[in-house]
C-alpha positions as CSV (number, residue, x, y, z in Angstrom):
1,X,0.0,0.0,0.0
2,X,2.8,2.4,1.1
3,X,4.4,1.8,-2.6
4,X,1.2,2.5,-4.7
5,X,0.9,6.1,-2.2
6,X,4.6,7.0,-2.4
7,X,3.9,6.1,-6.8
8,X,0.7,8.2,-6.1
9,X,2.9,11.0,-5.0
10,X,5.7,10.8,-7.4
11,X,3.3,10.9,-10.7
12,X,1.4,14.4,-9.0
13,X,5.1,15.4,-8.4
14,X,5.8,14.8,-12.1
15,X,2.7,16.1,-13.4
16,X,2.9,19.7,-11.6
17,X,6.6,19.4,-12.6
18,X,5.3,19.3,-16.4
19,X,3.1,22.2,-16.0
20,X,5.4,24.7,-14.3
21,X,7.9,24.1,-17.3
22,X,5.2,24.5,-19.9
23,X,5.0,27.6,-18.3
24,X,8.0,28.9,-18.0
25,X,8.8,27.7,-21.5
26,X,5.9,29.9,-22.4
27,X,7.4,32.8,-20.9
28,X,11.0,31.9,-22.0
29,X,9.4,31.8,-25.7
30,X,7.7,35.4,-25.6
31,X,10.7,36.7,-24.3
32,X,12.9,35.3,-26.8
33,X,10.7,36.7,-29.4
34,X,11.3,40.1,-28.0
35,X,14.5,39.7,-27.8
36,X,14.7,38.5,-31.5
37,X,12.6,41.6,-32.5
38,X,15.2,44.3,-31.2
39,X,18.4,45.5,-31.5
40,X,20.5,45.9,-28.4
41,X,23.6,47.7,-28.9
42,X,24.0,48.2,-25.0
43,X,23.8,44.7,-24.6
44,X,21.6,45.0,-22.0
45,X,20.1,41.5,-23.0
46,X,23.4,39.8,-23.4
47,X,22.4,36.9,-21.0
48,X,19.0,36.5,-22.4
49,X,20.6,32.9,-23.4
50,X,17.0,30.5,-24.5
51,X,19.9,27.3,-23.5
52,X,19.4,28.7,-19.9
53,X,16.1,27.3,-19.3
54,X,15.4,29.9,-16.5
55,X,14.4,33.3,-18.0
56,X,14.9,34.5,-14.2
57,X,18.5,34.5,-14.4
58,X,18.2,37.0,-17.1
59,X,19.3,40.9,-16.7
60,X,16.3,43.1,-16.6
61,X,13.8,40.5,-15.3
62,X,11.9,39.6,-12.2
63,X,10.3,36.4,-11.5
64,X,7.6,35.7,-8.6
65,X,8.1,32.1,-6.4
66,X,6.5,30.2,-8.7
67,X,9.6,31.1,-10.9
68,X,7.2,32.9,-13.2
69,X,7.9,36.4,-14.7
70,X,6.7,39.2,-13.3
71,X,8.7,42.4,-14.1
72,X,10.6,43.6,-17.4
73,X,12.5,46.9,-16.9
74,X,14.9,47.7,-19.8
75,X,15.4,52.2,-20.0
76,X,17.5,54.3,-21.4
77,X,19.6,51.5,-23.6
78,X,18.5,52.4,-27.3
79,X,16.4,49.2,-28.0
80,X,15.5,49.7,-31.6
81,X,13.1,47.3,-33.7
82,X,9.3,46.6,-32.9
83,X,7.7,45.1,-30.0
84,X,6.9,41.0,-30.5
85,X,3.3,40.3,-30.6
86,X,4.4,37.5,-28.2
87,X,4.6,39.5,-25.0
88,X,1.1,39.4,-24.4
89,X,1.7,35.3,-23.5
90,X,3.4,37.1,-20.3
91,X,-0.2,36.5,-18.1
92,X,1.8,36.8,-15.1
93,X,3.4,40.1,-16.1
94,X,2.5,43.0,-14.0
95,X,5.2,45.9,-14.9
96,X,6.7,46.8,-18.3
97,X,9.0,49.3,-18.5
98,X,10.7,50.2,-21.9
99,X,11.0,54.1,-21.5
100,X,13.3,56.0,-23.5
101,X,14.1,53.3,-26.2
102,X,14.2,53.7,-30.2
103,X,11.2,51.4,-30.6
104,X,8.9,51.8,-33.2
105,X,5.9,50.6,-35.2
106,X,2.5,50.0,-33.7
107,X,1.7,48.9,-30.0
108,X,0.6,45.1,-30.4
109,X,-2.9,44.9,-29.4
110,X,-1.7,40.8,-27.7
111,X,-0.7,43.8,-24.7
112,X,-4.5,43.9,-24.1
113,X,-4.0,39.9,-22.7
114,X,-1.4,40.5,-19.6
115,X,-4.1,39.9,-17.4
116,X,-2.1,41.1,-14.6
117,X,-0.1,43.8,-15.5
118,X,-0.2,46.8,-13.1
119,X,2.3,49.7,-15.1
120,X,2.9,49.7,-18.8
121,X,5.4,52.1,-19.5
122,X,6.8,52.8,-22.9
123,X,6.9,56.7,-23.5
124,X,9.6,58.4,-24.8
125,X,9.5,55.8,-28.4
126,X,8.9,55.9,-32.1
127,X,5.7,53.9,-31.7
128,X,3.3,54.6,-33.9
129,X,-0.1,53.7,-35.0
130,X,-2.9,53.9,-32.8
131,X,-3.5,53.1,-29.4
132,X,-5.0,49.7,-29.1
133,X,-8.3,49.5,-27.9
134,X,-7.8,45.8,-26.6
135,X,-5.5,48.2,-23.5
136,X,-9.1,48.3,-21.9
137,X,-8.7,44.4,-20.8
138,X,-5.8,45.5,-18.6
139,X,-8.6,45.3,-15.3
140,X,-5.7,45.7,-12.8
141,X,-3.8,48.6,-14.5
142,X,-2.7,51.6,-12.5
143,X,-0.6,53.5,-14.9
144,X,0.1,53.8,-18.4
145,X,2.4,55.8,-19.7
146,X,3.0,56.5,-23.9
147,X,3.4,60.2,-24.1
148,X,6.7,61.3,-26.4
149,X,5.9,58.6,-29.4
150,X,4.3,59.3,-32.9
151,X,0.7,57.8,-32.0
152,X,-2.6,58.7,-33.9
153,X,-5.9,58.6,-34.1
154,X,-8.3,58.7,-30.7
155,X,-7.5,57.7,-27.6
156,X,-9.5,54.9,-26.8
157,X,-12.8,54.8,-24.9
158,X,-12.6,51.6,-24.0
159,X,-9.7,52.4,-21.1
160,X,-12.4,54.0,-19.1
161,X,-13.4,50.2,-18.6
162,X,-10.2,50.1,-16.3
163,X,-11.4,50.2,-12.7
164,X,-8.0,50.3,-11.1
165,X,-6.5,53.4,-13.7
166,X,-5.0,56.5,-12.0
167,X,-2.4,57.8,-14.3
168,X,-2.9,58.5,-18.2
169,X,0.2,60.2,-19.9
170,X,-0.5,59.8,-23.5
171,X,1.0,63.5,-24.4
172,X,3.8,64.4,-27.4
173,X,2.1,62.5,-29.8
174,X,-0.6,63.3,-32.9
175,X,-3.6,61.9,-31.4
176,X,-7.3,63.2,-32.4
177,X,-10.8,63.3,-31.9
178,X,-11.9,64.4,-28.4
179,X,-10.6,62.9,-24.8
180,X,-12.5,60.6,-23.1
181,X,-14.3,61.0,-20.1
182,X,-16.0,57.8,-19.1
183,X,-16.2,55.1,-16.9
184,X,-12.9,55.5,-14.9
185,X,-11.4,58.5,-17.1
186,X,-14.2,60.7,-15.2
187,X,-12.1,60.6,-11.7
188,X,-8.6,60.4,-13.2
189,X,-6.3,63.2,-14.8
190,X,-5.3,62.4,-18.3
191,X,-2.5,64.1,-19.6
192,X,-3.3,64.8,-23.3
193,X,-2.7,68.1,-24.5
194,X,1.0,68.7,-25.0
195,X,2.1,67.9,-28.4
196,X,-1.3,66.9,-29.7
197,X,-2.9,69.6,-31.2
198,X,-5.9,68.3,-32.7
199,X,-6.5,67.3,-29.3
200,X,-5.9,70.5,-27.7
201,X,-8.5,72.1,-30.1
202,X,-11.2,69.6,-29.4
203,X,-10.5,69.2,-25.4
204,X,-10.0,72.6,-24.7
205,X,-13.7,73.7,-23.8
206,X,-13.5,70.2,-21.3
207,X,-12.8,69.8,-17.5
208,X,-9.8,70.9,-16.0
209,X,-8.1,67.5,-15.6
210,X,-7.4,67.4,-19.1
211,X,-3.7,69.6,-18.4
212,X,-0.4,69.8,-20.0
213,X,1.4,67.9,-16.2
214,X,-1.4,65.2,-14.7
215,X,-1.6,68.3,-12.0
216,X,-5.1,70.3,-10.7
């Protein structure tokens, strides 16, 4: 009897084994895709090594005890190249931080499925394209950050479905049409204004909130 439990125990063992790599490979994949998408002159990804089977030996990332990953902060090191639609795979993600980079090309709307991500910064880019309504998924968002790119059209609506927003900075870019104001967006400052001057014109009859620095 004591051999068929100790089996027992040994095939669970191997079984949750199976599914925490499946995971982590998942994870190791999108990030290898990103890192595939970019160039890195600072080599501030020069461990990023897909033979170490453990993305959370890698510079730049934070995992969570369940060896997950949790946290991608790469500023200030010239990443050029566009962002892999691959990263929204990251379900456990909950801060991106790319500030200050050379990216470029559109925001991929797969961003809308990191379930729980917190922060998405990327301002201070070339992105460009529009802002992706699929952002309003984010449910546990606080901040977003994508002032100081090339972005156009409107911003989205659908980010006032975000009960947990408190910081919009979507200024410096060529966005249209007029700002916002429901669900969440009513209680929140966005800051819009700067650099976006069809915005400007259409906003600037709207509540105070809508400033140039987030500030009342």
């Amino acid at each position: 009897m004591a051999h068929i439990v100790n089996f027992g125990f040994l095939l669970l063992f191997c079984f949750v084994s199976l599914v925490v790599k499946a995971y982590s490979s998942s994870d190791m994949n999108a990030l290898d895709a990103f890192h595939q998408g970019v160039s890195d002159p600072q080599n501030a990804m020069k461990n990023w090594d897909t033979s170490l089977y453990d993305p959370c030996t890698w510079f730049h990332i934070t995992c969570d005890n369940d060896n997950r990953v949790i946290r991608i902060e790469i500023f200030r090191y010239g990443l050029s190249g566009h962002l892999a639609p691959q990263l929204g795979n990251l379900d456990r993600l909950e801060y991106l931080n790319l500030d200050e980079n050379n990216l470029d090309g559109p925001i991929p709307q797969e961003l809308g499925n990191m379930a729980n991500l917190k922060s998405l910064s990327l301002n201070g880019n070339r992105f460009s394209g529009r802002i992706p309504p699929s952002l309003g998924k984010l449910q546990l968002l606080f901040f977003l950050y994508l002032n100081n790119n090339k972005l156009t059209g409107p911003i989205p609506s659908e980010l006032g479905d975000i009960p947990t927003l408190r910081v919009v900075d979507v200024s410096s870019n060529n966005l249209c049409g007029p700002v916002p104001r429901g669900g969440s967006l009513s209680s929140i400052a966005i800051t819009t204004i700067q650099g976006s001057t069809n915005l400007a014109n259409e906003a600037g009859d709207q509540d105070s909130t809508n400033n140039l620095d987030g500030k009342d």
